[in-house]
C-alpha positions in Angstrom: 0.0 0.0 0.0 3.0 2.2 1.0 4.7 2.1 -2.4 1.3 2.2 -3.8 0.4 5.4 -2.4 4.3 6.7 -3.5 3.7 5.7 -7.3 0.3 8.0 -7.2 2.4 10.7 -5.3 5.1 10.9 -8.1 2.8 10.2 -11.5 -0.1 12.9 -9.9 2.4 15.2 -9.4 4.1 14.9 -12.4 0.8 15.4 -14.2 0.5 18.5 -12.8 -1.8 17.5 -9.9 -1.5 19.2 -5.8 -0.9 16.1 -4.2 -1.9 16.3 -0.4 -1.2 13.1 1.9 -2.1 12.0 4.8 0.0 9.5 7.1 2.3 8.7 9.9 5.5 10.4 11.0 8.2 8.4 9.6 10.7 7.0 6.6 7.5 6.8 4.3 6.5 10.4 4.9 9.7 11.8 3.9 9.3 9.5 0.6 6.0 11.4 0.0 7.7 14.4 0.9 10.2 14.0 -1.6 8.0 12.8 -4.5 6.4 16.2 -4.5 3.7 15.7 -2.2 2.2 18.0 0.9 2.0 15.7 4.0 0.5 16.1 7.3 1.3 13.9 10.0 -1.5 12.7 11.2 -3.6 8.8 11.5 -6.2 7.4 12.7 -6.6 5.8 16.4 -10.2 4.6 16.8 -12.4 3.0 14.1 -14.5 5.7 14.4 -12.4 8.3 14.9 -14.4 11.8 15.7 -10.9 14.4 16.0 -10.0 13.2 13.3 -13.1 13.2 11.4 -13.3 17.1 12.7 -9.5 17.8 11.4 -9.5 16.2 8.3 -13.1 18.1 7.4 -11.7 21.4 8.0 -8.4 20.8 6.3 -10.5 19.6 3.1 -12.7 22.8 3.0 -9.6 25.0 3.6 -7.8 23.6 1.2 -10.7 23.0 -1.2 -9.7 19.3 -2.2 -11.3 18.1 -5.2 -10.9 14.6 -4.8 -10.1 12.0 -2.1 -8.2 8.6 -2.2 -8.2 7.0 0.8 -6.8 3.2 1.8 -8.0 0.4 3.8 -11.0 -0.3 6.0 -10.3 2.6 9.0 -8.8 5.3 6.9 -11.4 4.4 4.3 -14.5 5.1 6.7 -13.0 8.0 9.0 -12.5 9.7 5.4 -15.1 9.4 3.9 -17.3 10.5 6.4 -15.1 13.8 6.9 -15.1 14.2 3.3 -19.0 14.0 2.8 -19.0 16.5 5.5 -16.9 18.7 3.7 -18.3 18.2 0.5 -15.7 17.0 -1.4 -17.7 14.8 -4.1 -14.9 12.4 -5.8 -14.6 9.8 -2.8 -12.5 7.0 -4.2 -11.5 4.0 -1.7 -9.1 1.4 -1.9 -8.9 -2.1 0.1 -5.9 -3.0 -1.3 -5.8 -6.7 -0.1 -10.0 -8.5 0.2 -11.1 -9.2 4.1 -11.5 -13.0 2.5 -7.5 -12.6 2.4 -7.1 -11.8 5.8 -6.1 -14.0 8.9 -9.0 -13.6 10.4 -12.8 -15.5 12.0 -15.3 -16.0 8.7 -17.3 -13.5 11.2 -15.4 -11.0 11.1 -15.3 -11.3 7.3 -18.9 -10.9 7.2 -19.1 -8.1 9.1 -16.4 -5.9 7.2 -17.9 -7.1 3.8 -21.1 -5.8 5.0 -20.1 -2.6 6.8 -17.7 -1.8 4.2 -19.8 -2.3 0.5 -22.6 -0.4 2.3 -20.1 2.4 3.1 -18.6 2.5 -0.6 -22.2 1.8 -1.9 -23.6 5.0 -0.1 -20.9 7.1 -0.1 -18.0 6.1 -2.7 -17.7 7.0 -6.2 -15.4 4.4 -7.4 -13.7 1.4 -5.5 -10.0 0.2 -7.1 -9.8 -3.0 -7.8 -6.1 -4.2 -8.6 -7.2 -7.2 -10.7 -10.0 -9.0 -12.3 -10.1 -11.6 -10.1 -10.2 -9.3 -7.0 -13.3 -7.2 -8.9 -15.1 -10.7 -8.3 -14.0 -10.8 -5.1 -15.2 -7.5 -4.6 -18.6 -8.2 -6.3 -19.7 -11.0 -4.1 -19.0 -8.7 -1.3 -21.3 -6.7 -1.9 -20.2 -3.8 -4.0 -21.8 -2.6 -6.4 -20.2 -3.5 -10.1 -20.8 0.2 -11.3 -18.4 1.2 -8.2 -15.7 -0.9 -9.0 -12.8 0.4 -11.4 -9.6 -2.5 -12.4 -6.3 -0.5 -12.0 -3.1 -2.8 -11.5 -0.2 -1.8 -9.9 2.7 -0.7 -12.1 6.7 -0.4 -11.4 9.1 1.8 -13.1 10.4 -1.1 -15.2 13.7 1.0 -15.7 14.3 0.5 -12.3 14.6 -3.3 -12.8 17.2 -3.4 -16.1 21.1 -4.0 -14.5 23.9 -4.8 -16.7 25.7 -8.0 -16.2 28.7 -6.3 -14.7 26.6 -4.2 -12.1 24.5 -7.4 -11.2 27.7 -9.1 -11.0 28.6 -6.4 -7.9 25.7 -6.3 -6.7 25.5 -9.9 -6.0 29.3 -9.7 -4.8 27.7 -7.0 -2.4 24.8 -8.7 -1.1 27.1 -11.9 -0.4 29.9 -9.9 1.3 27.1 -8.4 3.5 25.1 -11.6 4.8 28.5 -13.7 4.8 26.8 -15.9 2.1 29.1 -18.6 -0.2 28.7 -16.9 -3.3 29.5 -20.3 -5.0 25.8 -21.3 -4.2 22.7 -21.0 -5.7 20.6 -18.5 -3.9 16.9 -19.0 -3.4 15.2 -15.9 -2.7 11.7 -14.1 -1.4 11.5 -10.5 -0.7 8.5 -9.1 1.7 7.3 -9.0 5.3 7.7 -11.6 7.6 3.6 -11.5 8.6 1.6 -15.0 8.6 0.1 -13.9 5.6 3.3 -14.0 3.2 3.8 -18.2 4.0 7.5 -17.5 4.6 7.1 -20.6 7.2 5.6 -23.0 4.0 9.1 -21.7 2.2 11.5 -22.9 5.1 9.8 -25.9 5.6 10.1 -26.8 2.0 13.8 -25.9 1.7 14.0 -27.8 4.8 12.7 -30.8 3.0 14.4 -30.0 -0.4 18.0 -30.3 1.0 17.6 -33.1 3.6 15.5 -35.1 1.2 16.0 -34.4 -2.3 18.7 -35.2 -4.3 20.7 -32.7 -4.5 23.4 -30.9 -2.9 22.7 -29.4 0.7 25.6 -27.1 0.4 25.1 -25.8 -2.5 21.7 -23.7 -2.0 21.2 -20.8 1.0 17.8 -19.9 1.4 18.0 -15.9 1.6 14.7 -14.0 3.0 15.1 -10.4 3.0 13.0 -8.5 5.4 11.3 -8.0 8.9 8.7 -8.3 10.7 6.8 -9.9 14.0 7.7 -13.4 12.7 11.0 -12.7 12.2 12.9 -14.7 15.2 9.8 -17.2 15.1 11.3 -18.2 11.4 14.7 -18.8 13.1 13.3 -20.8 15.9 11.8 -22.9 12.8 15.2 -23.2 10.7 16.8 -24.7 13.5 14.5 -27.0 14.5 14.5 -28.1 10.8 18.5 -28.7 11.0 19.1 -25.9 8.7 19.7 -22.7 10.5 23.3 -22.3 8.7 21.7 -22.5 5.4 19.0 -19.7 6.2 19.7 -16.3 5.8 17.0 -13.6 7.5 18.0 -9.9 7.0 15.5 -7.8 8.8 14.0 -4.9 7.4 16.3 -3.1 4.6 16.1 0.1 2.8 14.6 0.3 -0.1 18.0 1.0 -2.6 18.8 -2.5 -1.8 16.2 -4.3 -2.8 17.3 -4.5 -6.7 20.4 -5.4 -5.5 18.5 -8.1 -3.6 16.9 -9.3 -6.8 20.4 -9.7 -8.7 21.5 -11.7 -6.3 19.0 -14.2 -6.2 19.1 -17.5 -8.8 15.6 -18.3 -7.8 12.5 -16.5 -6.7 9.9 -18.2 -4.2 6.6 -16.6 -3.2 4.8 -18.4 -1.4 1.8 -16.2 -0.1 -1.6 -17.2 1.6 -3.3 -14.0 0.4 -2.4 -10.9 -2.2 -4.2 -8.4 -3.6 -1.7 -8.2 -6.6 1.8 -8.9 -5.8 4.1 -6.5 -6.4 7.4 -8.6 -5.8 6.0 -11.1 -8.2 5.8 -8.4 -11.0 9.4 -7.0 -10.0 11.1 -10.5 -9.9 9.8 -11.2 -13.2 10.9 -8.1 -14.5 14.8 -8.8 -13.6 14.4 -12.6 -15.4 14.0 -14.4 -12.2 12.7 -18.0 -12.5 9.7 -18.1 -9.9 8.0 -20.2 -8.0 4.5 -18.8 -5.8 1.4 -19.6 -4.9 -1.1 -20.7 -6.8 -3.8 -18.1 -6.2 -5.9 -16.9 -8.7 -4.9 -13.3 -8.4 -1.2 -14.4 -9.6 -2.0 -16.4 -11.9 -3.7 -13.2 -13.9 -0.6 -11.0 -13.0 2.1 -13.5 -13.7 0.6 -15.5 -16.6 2.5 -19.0 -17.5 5.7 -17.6 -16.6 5.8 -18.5 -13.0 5.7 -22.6 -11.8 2.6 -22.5 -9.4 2.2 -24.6 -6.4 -0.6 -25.6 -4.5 -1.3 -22.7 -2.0 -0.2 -23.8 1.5 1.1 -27.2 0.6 4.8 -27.1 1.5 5.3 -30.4 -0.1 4.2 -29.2 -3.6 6.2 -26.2 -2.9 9.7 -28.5 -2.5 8.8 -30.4 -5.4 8.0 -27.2 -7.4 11.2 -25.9 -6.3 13.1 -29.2 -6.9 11.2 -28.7 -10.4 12.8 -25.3 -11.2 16.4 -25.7 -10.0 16.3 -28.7 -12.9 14.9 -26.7 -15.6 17.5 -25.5 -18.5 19.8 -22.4 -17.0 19.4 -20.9 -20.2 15.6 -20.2 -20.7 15.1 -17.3 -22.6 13.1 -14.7 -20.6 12.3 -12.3 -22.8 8.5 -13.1 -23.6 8.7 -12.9 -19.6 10.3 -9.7 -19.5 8.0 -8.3 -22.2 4.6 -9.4 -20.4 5.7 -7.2 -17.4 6.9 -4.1 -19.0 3.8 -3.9 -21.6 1.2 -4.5 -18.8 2.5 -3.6 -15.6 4.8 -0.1 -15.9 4.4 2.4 -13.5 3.2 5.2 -16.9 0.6 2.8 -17.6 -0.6 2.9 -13.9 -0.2 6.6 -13.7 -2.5 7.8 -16.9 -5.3 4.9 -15.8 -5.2 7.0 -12.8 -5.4 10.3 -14.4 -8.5 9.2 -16.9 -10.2 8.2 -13.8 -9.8 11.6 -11.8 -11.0 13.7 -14.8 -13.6 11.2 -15.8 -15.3 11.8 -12.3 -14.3 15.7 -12.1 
């Protein structure tokens, strides 16, 4: 959602747009900052939210805001309700990932469905759906189908195209950094570690692809970059497994080193319970990765037949999957892969679907 919100930042702004945000104090305010935008430091702290409601409203009439984007189910409700208060008559909303995605009671599901369709249905003008298969999702919800507007995420494909001899340093870096062999294959995944993301499904499935497959254990480190609440939980689980020195966990990073991250890896693995799109998938297809993730319906549409797909939540099917790739011919040609990615998914396309939607509702 973060690097969402950034990508509408820079592509507004550089269409001429006043970009106003809204946020926490923090690392991903000052990227707003920098990407032209006006931020104010403030968030929600109650799902209803009333000095909030009260500040937002005034800053809305005094700065006489034309249109509002708001994120996920608190922001979503305690801004709309300022906005209609203020007048402001473009209300878009955004629930990036579907409450059907999240780790929570089939109640609860109900209840947010239902509370949050009737909000959008009454007060929204358009709700963003990243793909397709979410619209659906989105549709048996409850929302109405003449709310609902498809707008996948993009990335600045640029970004993502590194010479052999700078992915060759890159690599070298990474390596030097996380005391890593760089004689061994690296098998990689990039994102939080939050139940969600089935980083446990991928260490139990390297577990079982170097103590019982055939090939060699030495060979292959298993290299997770990022942080989170289930960070030291993943550790405990590596060394129960018998392969704690094969595992590398490096906590949160900045963001400059993720493509360096990328060029390092020989393999990508994602192996997540629940996505709204999948941004990593998208970026590691982009740099010629092979990949392996889950199986959902919402990656098959983004990645197409370039990924190999395993059975969500079946760490079994993931090792053979994985055990699968490692064996296919180094020298696949990945440009048709490449291609897909750039001509569907760049962050230009993302920003003028954006635009036509603002001026359509203006």
């Amino acid at each position: 959602m973060e690097q969402h919100v950034l990508d509408l930042v820079s592509q507004m702004t550089m269409r001429g747009y006043e970009v106003f945000v809204w946020c926490g104090d923090g690392v991903i305010s000052n990227w707003y900052k920098r990407a032209g935008a006006k931020v104010t430091v403030n968030t929600t702290s109650n799902d209803i939210d009333f000095i909030y409601i009260k500040s937002l409203k005034k800053f809305l009439e005094e700065n006489k805001i034309d249109i509002v984007h708001a994120h996920d189910l608190k922001t979503v409700t305690n801004t709309f309700i300022a906005s209609f208060l203020a007048g402001v008559k473009i209300r878009i909303s955004h629930q990036h990932t579907p409450f059907t995605g999240w780790q929570i009671t089939r109640s609860k599901v109900f209840i947010y469905n239902l509370f949050y369709s009737t909000l959008i249905n009454l007060l929204g003008s358009q709700e963003i759906a990243l793909t397709e298969t979410i619209k659906k999702i989105k549709l048996q919800s409850g929302i109405h189908a003449r709310k609902i507007t498809v707008i996948p995420n993009g990335i600045d494909v640029e970004n993502f195209f590194v010479l052999d001899n700078e992915k060759s340093l890159y690599r070298q870096e990474i390596c030097r950094k996380y005391q890593i062999d760089p004689q061994t294959k690296i098998i990689g995944n990039l994102s939080r570690t939050t139940a969600e993301k089935g980083h446990d499904l991928l260490v139990k499935a390297f577990a079982k692809l170097i103590n019982d497959k055939n090939i060699q254990r030495d060979n292959y480190t298993l290299l997770i970059c990022g942080g989170g609440k289930l960070e030291s939980s993943l550790w405990k689980l590596a060394e129960e497994l018998g392969i704690k020195d094969r595992v590398v966990i490096t906590g949160r990073f900045d963001e400059e080193m993720k493509i360096k991250f990328y060029c390092a890896f020989d393999y990508f693995v994602f192996p997540t319970l629940a996505e709204g799109f999948g941004i990593v998938l998208i970026e590691a297809l982009i740099t010629g990765l092979s990949v392996v993730c889950s199986d959902l319906e919402v990656l098959q549409e983004v990645g197409g037949k370039y990924p190999l797909y395993f059975k969500t939540g079946d760490f079994n099917d993931l090792s053979d999957k994985l055990l699968e790739l490692i064996n296919l011919p180094a020298d696949t040609d990945k440009t048709a892969q490449i291609d897909h990615i750039k001509n569907k998914y760049s962050v230009e396309k993302f920003g003028e679907y954006y635009d036509n939607l603002y001026r359509s509702l203006s």
